[in-house]
N, C-alpha and C positions, 0 to 999 in steps of 0.2 A: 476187123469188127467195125459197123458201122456204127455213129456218133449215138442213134437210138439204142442199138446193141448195145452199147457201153456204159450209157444210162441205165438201161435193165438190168445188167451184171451189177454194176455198182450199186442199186438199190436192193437185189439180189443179196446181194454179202452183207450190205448194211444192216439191211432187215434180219440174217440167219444171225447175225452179232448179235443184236438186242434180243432176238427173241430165244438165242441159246444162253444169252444172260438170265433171261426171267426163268428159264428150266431150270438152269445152275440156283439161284436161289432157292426156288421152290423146294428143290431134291434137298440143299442145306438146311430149311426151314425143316422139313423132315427127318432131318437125321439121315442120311443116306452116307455111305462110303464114295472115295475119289471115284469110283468106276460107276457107282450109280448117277454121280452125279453128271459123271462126262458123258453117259447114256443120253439122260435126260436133257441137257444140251444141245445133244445131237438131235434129236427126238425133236425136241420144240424146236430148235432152229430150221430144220430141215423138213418134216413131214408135208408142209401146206406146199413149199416149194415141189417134194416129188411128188405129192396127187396131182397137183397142177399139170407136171411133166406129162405122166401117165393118160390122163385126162384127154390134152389137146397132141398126143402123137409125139412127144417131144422124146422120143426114147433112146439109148437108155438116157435117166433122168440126169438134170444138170450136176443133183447133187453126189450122181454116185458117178461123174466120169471126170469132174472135176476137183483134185485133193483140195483145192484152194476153201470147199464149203467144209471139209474135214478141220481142216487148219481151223480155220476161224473156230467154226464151236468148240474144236477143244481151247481152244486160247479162253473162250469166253469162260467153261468150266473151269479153269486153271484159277484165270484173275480172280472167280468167284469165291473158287475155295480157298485161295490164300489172301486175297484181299477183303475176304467178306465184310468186314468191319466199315472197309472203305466203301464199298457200293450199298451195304445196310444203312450210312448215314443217310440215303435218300428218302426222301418224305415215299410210305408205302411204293418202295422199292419195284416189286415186282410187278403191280397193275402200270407203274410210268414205262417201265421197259417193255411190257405189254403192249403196250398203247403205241409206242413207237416201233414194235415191229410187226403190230398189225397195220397202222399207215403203212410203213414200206415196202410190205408185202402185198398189199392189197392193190398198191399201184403200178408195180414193178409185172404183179399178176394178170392185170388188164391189161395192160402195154403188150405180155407174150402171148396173152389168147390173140388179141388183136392180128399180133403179127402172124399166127398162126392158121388167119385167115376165117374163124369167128365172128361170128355176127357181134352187134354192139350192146346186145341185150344179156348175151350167152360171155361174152369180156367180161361186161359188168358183174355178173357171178362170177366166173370163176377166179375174180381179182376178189369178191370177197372170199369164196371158198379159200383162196391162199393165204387170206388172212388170218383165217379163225383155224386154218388146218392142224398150226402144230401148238398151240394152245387147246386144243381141245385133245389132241393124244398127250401131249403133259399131263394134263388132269386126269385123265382119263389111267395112265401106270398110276399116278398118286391116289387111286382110287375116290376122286372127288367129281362133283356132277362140273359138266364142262361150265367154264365163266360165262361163253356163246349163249348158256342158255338158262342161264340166272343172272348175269351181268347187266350193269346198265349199257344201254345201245349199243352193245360189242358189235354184232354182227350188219349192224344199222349202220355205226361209224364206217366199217371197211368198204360197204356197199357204195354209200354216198363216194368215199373216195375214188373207189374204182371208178363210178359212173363220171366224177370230173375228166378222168382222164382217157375216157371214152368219148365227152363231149367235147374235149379239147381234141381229138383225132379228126373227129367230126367236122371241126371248125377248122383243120386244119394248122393248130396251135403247135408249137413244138416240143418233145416231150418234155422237155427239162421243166418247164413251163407247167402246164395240168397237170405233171407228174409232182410238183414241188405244189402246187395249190390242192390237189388231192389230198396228199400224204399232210398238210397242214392242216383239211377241215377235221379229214379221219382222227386226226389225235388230240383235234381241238373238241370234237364232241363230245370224244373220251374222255380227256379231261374232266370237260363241263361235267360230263354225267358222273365222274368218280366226286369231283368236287362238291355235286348239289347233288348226289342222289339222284339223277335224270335217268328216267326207264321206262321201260315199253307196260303197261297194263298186264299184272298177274292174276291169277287165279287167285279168287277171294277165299275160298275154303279147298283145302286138299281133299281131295277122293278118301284120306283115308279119316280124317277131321269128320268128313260129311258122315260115313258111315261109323265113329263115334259117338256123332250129334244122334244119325237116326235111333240108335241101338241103345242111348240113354231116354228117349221118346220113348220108345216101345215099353225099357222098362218101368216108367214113370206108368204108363197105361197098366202095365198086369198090374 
């Protein structure tokens, strides 16, 4: 395996840890059994990893030829459910382990489109796509709308960091390098934005609010 190879496996696994940590929460925040929970693990950790795969030819995907991304999420489900107490001491738990395995995903995802011979435009998504990938199927079993798409700068943070590390291929930089500056703006955004509330312009009145509004008009009028 070559030394970029081994950077991408290693941010690869990093990333499937934390963000089958934030599963494993979530499923316990709900109430779920040991097997929902090691589902849901599996699920966040891995999903954004195999569209990714599927996506750029990578087939079969890392995550289903490799036991090593098996292992890891379940470890991660395990720790969660017997140590929950321990990792619930984190200030809002699950958006910080969020936040770190959308960086490491996000970058680790651009680096494999790259290598896959992908433009710099088309890397740059699909290292975000791998970030918001299994975050959004989490939510998505938990029957809740994705974070991608009510969260502050979720999908914004992964982007920017992909794109570091597309400019740093560009510049010739080495991965370790725009791979670690990436993965540091993406979850410094995230931060910021969980921190100060920082987010993209929403819609002022809902569709269903508005036609509320109109149909107490009307009847003000009869």
């Amino acid at each position: 395996m070559s030394a970029i190879g081994g950077f991408v496996f290693a941010f690869d696994l990093a990333g499937t840890f934390v963000f089958a940590i934030s599963g494993a929460v979530a499923a316990v925040n709900r109430r779920l059994d040991l097997f929902g929970i090691l589902v849901l693990a599996f699920v966040a950790g891995n999903f954004g990893g195999i569209t990714r795969d599927l996506l750029i030819g990578a087939v079969p995907p890392a995550a289903l030829t490799s036991e090593r991304y098996l292992l890891v999420s379940v470890l991660a489900g395990l720790v969660t459910f017997f140590r929950y107490a321990g990792v619930n001491r984190l200030r809002t738990p699950v958006l910080l382990f969020d936040a770190a395995g959308l960086a490491l995903f996000a970058v680790s995802g651009a680096q494999k489109a790259l290598d896959f011979g992908l433009s710099p435009v088309m890397a740059a998504l699909l290292g975000m796509l791998t970030g918001i990938g299994g975050g959004m199927m989490r939510d998505t079993l938990l029957a809740e709308v994705p974070q991608v798409l009510r969260s502050e700068l979720y999908a914004i943070a992964a982007l920017a960091g992909a794109a570091i590390v597309v400019l740093g291929d560009l510049a010739g930089l080495p991965y370790g390098v725009s791979a670690s500056f990436g993965a540091a703006l993406c979850f410094g955004l995230r931060f910021l934005a969980i921190r100060y509330g920082l987010r993209l312009p929403a819609a002022r009145l809902s569709a269903q609010r508005r036609a509320e509004s109109d149909a107490a008009g009307e009847d003000g009028r009869g």
